[in-house]
TIDOVO-468218 format. One line per field, with one value per residue: x, y, z of N, C-alpha, C, O, CB in turn. Coordinates in Angstrom, 1 decimal. Glycine has a CB too. Example, Ala and Ser with C-alpha at 12.3 -4.5 7.8 and 13.67 -1.06 7.14 Angstrom:
! TIDOVO-468218
n.xx = (13.2|12.8) $
n.yy = (-5.7|-2.2) $
n.zz = (7.8|7.1) $
ca.xx = (12.3|13.7) $
ca.yy = (-4.5|-1.1) $
ca.zz = (7.8|7.1) $
c.xx = (13.2|12.9) $
c.yy = (-3.3|0.0) $
c.zz = (7.8|7.9) $
o.xx = (14.2|13.4) $
o.yy = (-3.3|1.1) $
o.zz = (8.5|8.0) $
cb.xx = (11.3|14.1) $
cb.yy = (-4.5|-0.6) $
cb.zz = (9.0|5.7) $
END
This chain:
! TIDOVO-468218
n.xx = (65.3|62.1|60.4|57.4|55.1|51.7|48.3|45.3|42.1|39.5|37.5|34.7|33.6|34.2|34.8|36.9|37.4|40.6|42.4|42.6|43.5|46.8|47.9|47.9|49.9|51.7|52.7|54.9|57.0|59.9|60.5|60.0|59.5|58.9|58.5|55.8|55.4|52.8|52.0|50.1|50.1|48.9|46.8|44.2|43.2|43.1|44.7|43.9|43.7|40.8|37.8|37.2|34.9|32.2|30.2|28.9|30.6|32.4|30.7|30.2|31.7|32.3|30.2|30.4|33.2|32.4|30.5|31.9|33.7|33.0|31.2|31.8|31.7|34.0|35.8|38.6|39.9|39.4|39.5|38.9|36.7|33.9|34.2|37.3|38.7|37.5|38.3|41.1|41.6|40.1|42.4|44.5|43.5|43.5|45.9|48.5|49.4|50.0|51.8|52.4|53.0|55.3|54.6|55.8|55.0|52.9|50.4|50.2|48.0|45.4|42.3|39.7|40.8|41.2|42.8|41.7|40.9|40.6|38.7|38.3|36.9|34.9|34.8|37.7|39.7|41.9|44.3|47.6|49.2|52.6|54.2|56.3|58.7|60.5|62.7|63.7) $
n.yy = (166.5|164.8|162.4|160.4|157.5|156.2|155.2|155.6|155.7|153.4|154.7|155.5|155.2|158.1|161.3|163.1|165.0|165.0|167.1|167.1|164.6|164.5|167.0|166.7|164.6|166.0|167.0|166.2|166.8|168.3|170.5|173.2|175.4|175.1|172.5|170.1|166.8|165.2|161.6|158.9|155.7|154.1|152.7|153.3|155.1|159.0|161.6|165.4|168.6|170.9|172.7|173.1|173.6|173.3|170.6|169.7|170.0|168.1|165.5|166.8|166.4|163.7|163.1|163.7|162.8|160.0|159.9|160.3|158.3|156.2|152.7|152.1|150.1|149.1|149.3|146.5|145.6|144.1|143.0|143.5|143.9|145.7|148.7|148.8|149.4|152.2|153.0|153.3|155.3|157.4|158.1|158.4|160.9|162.9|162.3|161.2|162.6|165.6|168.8|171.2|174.4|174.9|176.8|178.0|175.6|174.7|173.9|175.8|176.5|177.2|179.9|178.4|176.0|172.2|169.2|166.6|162.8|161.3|158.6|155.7|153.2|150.9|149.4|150.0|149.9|150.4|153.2|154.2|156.4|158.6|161.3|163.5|166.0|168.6|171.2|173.9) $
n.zz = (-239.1|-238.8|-238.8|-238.8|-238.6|-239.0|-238.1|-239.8|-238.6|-239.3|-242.1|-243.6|-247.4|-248.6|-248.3|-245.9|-242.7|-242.0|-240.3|-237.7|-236.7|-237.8|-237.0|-234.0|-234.1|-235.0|-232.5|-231.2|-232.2|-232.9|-234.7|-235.5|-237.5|-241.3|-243.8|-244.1|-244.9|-246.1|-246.4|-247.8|-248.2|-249.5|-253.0|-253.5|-252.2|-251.2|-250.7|-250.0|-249.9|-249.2|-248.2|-245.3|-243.6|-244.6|-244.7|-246.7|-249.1|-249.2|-249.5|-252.0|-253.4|-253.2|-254.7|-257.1|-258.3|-258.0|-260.0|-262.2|-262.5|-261.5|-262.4|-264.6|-267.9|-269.6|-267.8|-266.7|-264.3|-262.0|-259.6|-257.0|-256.3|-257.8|-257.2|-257.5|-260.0|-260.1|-258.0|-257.8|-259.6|-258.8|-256.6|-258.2|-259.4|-257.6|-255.8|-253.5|-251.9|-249.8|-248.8|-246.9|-245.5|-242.4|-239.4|-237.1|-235.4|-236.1|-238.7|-241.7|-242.9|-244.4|-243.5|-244.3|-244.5|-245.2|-244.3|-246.4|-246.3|-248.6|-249.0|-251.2|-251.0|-250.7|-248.6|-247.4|-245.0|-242.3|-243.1|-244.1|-242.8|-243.3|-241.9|-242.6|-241.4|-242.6|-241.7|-239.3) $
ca.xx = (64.2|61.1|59.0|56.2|53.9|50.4|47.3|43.8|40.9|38.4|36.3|33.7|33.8|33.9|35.7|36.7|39.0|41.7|43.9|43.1|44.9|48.0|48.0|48.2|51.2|52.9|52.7|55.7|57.5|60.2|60.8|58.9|59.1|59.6|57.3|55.3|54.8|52.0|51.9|49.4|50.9|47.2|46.4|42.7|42.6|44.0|44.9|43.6|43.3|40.0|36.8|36.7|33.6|31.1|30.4|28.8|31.6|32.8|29.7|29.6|33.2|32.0|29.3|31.2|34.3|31.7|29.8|32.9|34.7|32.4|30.5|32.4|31.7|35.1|37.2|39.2|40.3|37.8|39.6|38.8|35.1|33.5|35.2|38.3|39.0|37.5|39.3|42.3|41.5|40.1|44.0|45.3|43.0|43.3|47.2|49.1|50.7|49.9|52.6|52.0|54.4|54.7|54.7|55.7|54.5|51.6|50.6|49.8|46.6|44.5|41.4|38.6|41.2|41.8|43.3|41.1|41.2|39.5|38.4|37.3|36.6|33.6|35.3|39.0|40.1|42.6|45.1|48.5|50.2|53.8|54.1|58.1|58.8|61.9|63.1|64.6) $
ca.yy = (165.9|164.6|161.1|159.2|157.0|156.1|154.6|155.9|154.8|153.2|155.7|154.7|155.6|159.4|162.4|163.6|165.9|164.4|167.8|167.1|163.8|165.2|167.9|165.2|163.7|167.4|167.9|165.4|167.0|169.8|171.5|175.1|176.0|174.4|172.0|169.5|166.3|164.1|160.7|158.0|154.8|153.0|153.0|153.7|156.2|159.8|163.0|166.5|170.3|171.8|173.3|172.4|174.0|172.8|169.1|169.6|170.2|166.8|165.1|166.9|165.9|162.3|162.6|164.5|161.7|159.0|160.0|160.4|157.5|154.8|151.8|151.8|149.0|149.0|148.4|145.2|145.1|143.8|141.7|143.1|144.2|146.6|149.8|148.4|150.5|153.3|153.9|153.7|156.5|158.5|157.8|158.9|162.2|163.7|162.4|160.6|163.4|166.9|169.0|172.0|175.1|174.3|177.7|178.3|174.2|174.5|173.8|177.1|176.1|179.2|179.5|177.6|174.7|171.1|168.0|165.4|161.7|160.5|156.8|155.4|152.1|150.4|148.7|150.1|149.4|151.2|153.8|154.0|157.9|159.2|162.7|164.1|167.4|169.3|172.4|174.5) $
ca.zz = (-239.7|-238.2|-239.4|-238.1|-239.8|-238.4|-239.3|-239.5|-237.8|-240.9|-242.8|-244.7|-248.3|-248.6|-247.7|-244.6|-242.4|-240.8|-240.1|-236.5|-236.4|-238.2|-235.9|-232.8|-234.4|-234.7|-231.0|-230.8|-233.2|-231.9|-235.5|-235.5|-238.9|-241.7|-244.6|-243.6|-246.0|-245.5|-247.9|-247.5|-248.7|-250.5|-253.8|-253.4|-251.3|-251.4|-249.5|-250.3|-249.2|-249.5|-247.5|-243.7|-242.7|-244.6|-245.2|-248.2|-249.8|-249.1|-250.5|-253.5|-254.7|-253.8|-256.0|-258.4|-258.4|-258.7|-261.4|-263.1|-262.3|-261.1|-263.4|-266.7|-268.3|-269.6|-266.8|-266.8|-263.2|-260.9|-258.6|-255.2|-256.4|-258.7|-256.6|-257.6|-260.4|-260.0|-256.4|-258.4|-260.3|-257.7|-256.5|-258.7|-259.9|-256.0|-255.5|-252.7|-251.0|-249.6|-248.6|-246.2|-244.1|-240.6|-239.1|-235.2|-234.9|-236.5|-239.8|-242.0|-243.5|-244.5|-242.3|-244.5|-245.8|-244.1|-244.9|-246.5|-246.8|-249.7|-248.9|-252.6|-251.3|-250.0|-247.4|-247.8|-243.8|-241.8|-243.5|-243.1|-243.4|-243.2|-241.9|-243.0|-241.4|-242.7|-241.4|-238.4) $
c.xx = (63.4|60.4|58.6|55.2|53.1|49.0|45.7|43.3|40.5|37.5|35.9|34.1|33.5|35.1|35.7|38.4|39.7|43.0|44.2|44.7|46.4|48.3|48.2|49.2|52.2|53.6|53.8|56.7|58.5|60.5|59.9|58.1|60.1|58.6|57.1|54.5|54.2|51.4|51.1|49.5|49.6|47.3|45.2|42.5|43.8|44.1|44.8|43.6|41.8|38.9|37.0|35.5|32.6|30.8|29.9|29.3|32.1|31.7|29.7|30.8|33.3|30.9|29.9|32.5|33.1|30.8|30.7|33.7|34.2|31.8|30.8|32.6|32.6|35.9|37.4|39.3|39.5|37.9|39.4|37.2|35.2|34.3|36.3|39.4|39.3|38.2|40.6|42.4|41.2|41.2|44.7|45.4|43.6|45.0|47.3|49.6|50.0|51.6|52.4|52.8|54.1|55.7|54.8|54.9|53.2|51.4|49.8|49.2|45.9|43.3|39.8|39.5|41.3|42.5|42.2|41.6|40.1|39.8|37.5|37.4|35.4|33.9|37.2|39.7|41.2|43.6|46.5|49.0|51.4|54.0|56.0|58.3|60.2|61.9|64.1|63.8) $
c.yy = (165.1|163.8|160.6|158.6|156.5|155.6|155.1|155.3|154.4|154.0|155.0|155.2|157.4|160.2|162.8|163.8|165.1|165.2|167.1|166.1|163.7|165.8|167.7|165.0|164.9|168.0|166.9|165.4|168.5|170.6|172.5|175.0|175.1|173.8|170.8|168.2|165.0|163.1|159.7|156.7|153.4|153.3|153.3|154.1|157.6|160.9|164.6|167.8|170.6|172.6|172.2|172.7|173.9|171.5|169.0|169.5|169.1|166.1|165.6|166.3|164.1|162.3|163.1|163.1|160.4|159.0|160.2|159.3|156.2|154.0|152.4|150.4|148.5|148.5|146.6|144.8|145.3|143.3|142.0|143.9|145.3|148.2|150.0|149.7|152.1|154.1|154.2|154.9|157.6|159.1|158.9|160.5|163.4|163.6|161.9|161.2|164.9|167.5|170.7|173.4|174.6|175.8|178.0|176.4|174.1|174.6|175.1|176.9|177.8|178.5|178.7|176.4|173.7|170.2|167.1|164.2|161.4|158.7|156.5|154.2|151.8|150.0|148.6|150.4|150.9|151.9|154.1|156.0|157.8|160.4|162.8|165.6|167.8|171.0|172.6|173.7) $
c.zz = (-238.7|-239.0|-238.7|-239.2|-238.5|-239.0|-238.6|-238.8|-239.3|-240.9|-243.3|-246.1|-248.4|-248.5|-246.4|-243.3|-241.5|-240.4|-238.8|-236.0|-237.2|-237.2|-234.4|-233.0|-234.5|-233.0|-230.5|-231.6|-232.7|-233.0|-235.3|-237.0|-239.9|-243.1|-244.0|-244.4|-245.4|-246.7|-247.0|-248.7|-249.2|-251.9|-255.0|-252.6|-251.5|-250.2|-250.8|-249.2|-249.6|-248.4|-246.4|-242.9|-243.1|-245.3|-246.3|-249.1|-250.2|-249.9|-251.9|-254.2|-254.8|-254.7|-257.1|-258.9|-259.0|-259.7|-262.6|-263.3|-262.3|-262.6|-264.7|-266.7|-269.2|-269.0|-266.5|-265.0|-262.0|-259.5|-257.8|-255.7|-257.3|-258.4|-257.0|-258.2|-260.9|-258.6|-257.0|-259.1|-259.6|-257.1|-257.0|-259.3|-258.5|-255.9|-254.1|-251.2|-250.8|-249.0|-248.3|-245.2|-243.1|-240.2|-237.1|-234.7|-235.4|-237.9|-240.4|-242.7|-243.7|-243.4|-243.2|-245.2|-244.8|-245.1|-245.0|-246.6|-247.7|-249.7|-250.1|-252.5|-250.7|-248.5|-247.3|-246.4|-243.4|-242.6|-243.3|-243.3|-242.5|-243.2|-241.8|-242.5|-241.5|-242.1|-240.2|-237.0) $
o.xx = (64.0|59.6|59.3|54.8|53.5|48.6|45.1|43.8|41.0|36.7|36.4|35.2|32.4|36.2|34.7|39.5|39.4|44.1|45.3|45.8|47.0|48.8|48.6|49.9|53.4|54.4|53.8|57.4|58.0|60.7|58.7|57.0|61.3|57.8|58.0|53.2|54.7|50.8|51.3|49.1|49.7|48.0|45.2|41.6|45.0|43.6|45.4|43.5|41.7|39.6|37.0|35.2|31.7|31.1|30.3|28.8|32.4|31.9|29.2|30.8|33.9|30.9|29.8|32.5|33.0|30.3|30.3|34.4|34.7|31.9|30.2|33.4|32.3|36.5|36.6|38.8|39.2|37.1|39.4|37.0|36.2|34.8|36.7|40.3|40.1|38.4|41.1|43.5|41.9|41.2|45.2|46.4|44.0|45.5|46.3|50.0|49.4|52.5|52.3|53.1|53.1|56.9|53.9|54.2|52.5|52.1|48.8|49.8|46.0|43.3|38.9|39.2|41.4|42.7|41.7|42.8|38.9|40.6|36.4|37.9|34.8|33.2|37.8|40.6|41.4|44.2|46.7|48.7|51.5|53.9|56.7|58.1|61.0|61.0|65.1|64.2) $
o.yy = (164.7|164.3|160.1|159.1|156.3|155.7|155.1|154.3|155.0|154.1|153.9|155.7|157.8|159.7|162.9|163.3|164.7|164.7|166.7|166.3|162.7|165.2|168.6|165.2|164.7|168.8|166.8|164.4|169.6|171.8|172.2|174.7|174.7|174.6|170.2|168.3|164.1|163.4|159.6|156.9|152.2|154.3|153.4|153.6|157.4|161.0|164.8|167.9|170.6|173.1|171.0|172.3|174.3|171.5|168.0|169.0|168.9|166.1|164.9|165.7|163.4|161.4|162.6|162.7|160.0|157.9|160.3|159.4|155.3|154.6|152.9|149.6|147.5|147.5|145.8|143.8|146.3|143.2|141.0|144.8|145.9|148.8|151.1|150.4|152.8|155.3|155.3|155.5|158.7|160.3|159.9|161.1|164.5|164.7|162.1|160.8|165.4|166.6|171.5|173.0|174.0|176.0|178.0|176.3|173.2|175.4|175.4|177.2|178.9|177.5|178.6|175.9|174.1|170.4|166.7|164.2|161.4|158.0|156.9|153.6|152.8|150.2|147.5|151.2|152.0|150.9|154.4|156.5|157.1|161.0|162.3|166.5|167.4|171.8|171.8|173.9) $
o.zz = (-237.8|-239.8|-237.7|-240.3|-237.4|-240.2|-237.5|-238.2|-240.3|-239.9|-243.7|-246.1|-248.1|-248.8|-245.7|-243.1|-240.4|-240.2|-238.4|-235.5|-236.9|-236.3|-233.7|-232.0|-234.1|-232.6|-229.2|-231.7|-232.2|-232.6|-235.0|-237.5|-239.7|-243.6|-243.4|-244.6|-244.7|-247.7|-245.8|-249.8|-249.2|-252.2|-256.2|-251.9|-251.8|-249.1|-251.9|-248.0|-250.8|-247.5|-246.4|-241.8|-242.4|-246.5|-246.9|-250.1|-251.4|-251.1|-252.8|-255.3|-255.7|-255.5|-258.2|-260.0|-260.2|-260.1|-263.8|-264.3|-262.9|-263.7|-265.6|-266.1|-269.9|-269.4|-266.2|-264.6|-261.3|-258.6|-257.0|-254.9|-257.6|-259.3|-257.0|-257.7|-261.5|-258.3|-256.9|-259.1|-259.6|-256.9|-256.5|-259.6|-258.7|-256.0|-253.4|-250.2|-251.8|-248.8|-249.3|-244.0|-242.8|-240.5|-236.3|-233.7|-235.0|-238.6|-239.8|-243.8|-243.2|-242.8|-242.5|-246.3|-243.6|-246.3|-243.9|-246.9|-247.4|-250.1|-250.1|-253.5|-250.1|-247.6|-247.2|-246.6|-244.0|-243.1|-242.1|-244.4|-241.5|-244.3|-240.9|-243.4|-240.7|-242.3|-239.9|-235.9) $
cb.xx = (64.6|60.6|59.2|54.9|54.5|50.1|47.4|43.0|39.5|37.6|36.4|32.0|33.0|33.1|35.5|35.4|38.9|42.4|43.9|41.7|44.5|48.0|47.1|47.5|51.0|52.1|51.1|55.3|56.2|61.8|60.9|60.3|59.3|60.0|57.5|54.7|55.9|50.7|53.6|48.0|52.2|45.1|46.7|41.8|42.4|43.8|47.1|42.6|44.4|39.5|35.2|37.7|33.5|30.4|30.1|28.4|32.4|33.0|28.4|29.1|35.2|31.8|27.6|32.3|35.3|31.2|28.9|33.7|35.3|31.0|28.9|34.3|30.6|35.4|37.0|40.8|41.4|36.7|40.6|40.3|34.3|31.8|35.4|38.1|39.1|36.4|39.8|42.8|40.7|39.5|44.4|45.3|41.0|42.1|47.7|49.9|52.4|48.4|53.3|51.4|54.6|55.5|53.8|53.9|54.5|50.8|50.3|50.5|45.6|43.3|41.1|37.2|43.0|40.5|44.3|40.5|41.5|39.8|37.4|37.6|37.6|32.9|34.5|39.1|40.8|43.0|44.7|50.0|49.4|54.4|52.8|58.6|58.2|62.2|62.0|64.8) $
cb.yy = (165.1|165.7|160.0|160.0|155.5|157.4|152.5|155.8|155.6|151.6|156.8|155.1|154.8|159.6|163.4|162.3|167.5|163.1|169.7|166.7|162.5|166.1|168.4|163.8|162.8|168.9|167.9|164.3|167.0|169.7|171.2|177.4|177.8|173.5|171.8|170.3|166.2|164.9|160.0|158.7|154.4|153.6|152.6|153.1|155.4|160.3|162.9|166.2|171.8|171.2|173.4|172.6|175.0|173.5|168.1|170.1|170.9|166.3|165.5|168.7|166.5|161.3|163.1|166.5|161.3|158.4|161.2|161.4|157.7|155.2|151.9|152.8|148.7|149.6|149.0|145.4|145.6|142.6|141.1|144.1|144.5|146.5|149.7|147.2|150.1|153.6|152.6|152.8|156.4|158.1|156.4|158.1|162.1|162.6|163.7|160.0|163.4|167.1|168.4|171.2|176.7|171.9|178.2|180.2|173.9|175.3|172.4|177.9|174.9|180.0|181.2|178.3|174.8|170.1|167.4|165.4|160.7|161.2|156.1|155.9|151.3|149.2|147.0|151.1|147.6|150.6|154.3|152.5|159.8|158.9|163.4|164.3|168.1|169.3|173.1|176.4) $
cb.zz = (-241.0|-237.9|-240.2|-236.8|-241.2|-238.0|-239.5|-240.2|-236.6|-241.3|-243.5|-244.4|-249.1|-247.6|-248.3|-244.1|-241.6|-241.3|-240.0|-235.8|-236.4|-239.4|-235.9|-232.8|-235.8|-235.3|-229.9|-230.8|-234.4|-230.7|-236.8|-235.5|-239.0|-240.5|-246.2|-243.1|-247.3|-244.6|-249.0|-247.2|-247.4|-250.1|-253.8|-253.6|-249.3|-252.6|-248.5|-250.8|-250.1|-250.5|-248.4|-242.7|-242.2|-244.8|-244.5|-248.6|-249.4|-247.7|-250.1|-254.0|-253.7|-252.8|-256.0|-257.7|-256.4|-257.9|-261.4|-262.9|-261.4|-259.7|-263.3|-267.5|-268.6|-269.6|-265.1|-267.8|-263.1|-261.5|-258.4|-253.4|-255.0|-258.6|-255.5|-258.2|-260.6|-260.3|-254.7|-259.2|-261.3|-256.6|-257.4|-259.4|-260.1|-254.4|-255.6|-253.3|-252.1|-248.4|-249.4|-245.6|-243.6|-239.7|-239.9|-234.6|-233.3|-235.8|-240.3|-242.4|-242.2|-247.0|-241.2|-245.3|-246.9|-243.0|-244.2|-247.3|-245.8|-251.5|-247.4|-254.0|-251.0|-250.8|-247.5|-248.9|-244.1|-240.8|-243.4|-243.4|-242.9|-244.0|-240.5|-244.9|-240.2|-244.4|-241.2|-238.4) $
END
């Protein structure tokens, strides 16, 4: 078995690919083949699969997330600012965790998918991830 944990650089609020730096952190990694589980340890911010080649894609799922999520004049829990509790939900809609083959050392992504981070804060600072590789 194979763990590292690591921390982003800060994104802004958004989406945006971070297979590369995964893929950095595999090159230190002697399993071939195997799964490849990548958890990011926040509670307003998440990890996804989807479109890596065109960034629109990313925009639209933040405007799509925040039109769904954001300014309800409901929510109770405010305490680190208005973002608060809709990052949590963002959180929680998208999930904590991806989990990927790792084929010949490399992760077996189709050819238009990446890894996102979804940052649903305004000012939600450096990231930490845990990449777990099991196998041979």
């Amino acid at each position: 078995m194979f763990q590292k944990s690591f921390r982003l650089r800060v994104y802004p609020r958004g989406f945006h690919l971070v297979t590369q730096e995964i893929e950095d952190l595999l090159g230190s990694c002697s399993i071939q083949n195997g799964i490849v589980h990548i958890f990011i340890k926040h509670t307003s911010a998440s990890l996804t699969i989807n479109e890596n080649a065109d960034s629109s894609v990313r925009r639209d799922m933040e405007a799509f997330l925040n039109d769904t999520c954001d300014d309800k004049p409901y929510f109770k829990h405010t305490y680190e600012g208005d973002d608060d509790m809709p990052a949590h939900l963002k959180a929680s809609l998208l999930g904590s965790s991806v989990t990927i083959p790792l084929t010949n050392g490399r992760l077996n992504l189709g050819t238009w998918q990446g890894i996102y981070l979804g940052e649903h804060r305004d000012h939600g600072g450096s990231r930490e991830i845990v990449v777990t590789v099991m196998g041979e």
